[in-house]
N, C-alpha and C positions, 0 to 999 in steps of 0.2 A: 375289545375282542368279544363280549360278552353280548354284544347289539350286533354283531358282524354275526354268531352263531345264532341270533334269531332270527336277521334275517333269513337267512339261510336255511332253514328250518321251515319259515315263513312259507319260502317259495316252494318247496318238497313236495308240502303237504296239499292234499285235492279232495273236493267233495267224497264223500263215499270213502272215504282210504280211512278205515277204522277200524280195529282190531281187538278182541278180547284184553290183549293184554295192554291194551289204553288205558284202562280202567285199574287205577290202583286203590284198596281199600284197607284203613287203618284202624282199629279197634280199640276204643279206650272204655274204661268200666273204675269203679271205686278200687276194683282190687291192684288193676294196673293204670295208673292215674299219669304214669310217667309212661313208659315204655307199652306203644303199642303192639298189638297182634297185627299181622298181617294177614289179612284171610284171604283166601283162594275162591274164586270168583265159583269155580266146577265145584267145589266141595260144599257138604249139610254138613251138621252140626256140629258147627266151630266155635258156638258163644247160646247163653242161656235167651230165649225169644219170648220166653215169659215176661222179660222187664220190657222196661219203653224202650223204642229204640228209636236216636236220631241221628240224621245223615244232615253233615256241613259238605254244602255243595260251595267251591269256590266261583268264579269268573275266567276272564278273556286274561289268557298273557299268566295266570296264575298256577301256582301249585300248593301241594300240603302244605311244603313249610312257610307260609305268608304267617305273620306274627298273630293276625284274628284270628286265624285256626286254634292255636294253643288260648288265647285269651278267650274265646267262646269255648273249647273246648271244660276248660276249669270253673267257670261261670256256670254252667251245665251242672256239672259233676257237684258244685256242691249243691244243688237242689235236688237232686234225688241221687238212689242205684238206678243205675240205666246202661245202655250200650249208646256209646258216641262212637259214629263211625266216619272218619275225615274221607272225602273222596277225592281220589286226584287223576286227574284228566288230562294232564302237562301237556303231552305232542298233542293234542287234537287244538286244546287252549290256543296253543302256541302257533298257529297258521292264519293266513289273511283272515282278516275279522269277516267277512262273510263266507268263509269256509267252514271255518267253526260256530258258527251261528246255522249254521246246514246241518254239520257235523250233530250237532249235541243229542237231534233225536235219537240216533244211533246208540250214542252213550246213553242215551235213558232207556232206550232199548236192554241195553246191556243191564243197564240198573236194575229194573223193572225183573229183568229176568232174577236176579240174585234175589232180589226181596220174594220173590213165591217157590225157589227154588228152595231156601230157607225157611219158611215158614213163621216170617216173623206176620206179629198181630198186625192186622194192618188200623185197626181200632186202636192202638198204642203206639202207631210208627207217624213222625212227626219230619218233614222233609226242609232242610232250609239251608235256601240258595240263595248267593248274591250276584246280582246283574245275569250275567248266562245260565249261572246257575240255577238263578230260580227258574227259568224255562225247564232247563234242562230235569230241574223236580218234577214239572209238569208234566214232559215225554215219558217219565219215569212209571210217574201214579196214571196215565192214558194208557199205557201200557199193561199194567195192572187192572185196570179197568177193563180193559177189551179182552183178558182173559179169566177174570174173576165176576164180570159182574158187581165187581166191590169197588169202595175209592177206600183209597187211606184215610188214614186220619185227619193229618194237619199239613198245609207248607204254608212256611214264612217265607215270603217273597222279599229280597232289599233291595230296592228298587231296580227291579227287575228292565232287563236291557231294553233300550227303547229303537236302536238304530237296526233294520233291518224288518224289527219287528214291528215296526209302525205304518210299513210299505204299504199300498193299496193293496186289496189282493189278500191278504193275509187274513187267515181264520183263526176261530179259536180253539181250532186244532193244530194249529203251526205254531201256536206260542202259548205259552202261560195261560190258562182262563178259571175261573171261579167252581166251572163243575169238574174239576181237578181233584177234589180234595173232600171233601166235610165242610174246612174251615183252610182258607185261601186267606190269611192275612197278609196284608201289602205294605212295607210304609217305603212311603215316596220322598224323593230329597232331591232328584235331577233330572224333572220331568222336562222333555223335550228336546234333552241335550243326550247325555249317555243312556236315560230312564224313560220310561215308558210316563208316559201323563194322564193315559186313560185312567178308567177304574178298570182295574179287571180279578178283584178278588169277592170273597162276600164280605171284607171288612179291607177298606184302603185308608190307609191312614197318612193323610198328607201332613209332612213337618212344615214347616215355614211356608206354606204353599205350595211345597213339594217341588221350588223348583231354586235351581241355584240363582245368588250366591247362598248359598246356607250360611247363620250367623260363627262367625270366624275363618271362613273360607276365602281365599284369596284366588277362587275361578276366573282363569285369564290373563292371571299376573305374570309374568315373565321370572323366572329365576335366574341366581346368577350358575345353576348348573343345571343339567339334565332332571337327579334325583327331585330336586326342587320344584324342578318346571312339572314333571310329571302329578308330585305333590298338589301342585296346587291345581292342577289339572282335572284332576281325579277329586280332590276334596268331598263337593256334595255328593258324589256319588258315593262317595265310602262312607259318610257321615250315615249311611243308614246303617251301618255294621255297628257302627258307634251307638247308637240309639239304641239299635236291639240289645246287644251287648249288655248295656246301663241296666234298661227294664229286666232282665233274667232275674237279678237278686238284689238290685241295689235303689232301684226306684221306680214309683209308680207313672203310668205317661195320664194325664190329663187330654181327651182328646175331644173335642164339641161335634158333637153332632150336626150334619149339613142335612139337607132335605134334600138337594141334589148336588152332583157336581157346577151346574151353576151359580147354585148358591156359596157356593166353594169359593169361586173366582167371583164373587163379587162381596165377598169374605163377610157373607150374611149367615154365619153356623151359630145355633145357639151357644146362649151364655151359660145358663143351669142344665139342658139335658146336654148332659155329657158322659162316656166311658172312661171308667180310673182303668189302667190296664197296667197288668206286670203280664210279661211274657208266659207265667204259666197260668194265667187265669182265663185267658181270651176263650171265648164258649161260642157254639153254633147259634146262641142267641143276640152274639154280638155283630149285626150286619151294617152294611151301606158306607156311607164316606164320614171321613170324621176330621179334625182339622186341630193340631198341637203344635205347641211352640217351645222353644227349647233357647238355653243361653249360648252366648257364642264360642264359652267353654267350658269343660268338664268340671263338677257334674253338672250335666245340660238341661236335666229338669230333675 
């Protein structure tokens, strides 16, 4: 029943058919760690814009409650006071995958406008999206850009969607790019298949060569049900949730230094220059491609 009302949903929806109240936004902070705020896209000052603020942008087919949300959510929270604000996009998500991949600048539009509407720093606001989402960070902070003359701070891209965005034709104003941001960190896990395989951050961090199988990934395997198939389907592509996840509070990533993307793919990255990285330490001085490896299961490094 519950595939029959997506499709269905699926077909509804049409370029362009996007609406304010598409955009849902959830508010979590140390004080309310459990029970978020709801804030209202039209309304100021609904939360303190002095702390950092982060936005978890999800993907395709998803919403808030997808179980990373709450597990990045709490990972967050206990590295500093800050604003974590979940963003959920569900009917736009939930329409032919090139509808919603049309759709997202619109939402970042929308995004874009809340973030200067509100007056958060954009020197302390840190945007991170997985697969659509991290586009959809992009449209957010371009938009922000085109009326501030300013970029954000930070987006974490997880490996940001590859299928549409990889068309001939496409700029790097239709999708994700490096002058997005300050610091555009990337890490890649499913390049060529669900993820993008370019570089297009100032720091891209390929895992296992950024491209699947990721180690303990079972891409392509047949399940004996739906959930499963999807599971394995999906795997390297989620494995970068995973990854980031780990580095917030619990471990360092080891990442070697490449002199360029070909030296990438012919897996010539140095052995001693290399970047130790936890999620809150990444700096504008940390650029170019870098290449780490991880176990096949948790903890991965």
């Amino acid at each position: 029943m519950e595939l029959v009302d997506l499709l269905g949903e699926m077909i509804q929806m049409r370029d362009g058919d996007v609406q304010e109240g598409d955009v849902r936004l959830f508010l979590f902070t140390r004080m309310n760690p459990l029970d978020p705020v709801k804030l209202q896209l039209n309304h100021t000052n609904q939360f303190d814009t002095s702390k950092p603020t982060k936005f978890i942008i999800h993907g395709y087919l998803e919403n808030h409650l997808v179980d990373w949300y709450k597990i990045m959510k709490d990972e967050l929270l206990k590295n500093n006071d800050m604003n974590v604000i979940e963003v959920d996009w569900k009917r736009v998500s939930r329409s032919l995958y090139t509808s919603s991949a049309k759709n997202i600048k619109l939402i970042g539009i929308i995004l874009g406008r809340f973030i200067l509407d509100n007056g958060i720093l954009l020197d302390r606001l840190h945007m991170i999206g997985h697969s659509l989402g991290a586009h959809l960070a992009g449209f957010a902070s371009k938009y922000v850009k085109q009326n501030t003359s300013s970029t954000i701070g930070r987006i974490s891209a997880l490996d940001p969607a590859g299928p549409y965005f990889r068309y001939f034709g496409i700029t790097s104003r239709e999708r994700l790019s490096r002058d997005d941001a300050e610091i555009v960190d990337v890490i890649h896990t499913d390049g060529g298949v669900f993820g993008l395989d370019e570089p297009v951050g100032t720091l891209d961090m390929y895992f296992n060569d950024g491209r699947r199988r990721q180690p303990g990934c079972h891409d392509g395997e047949l399940g004996s049900d739906i959930p499963t198939l999807l599971t394995n389907i999906l795997c390297s592509h989620r494995r970068s949730l995973d990854y980031f996840i780990q580095s917030i509070n619990n471990a360092n990533i080891t990442c070697r230094r490449c002199l360029s993307y070909k030296s990438l793919r012919h897996h010539a990255c140095s052995s001693t220059d290399i970047y130790t990285i936890m999620q809150e330490n990444i700096t504008e001085k940390m650029t170019g491609i870098c290449a780490a490896y991880t176990s096949p299961t948790p903890p991965y490094f």
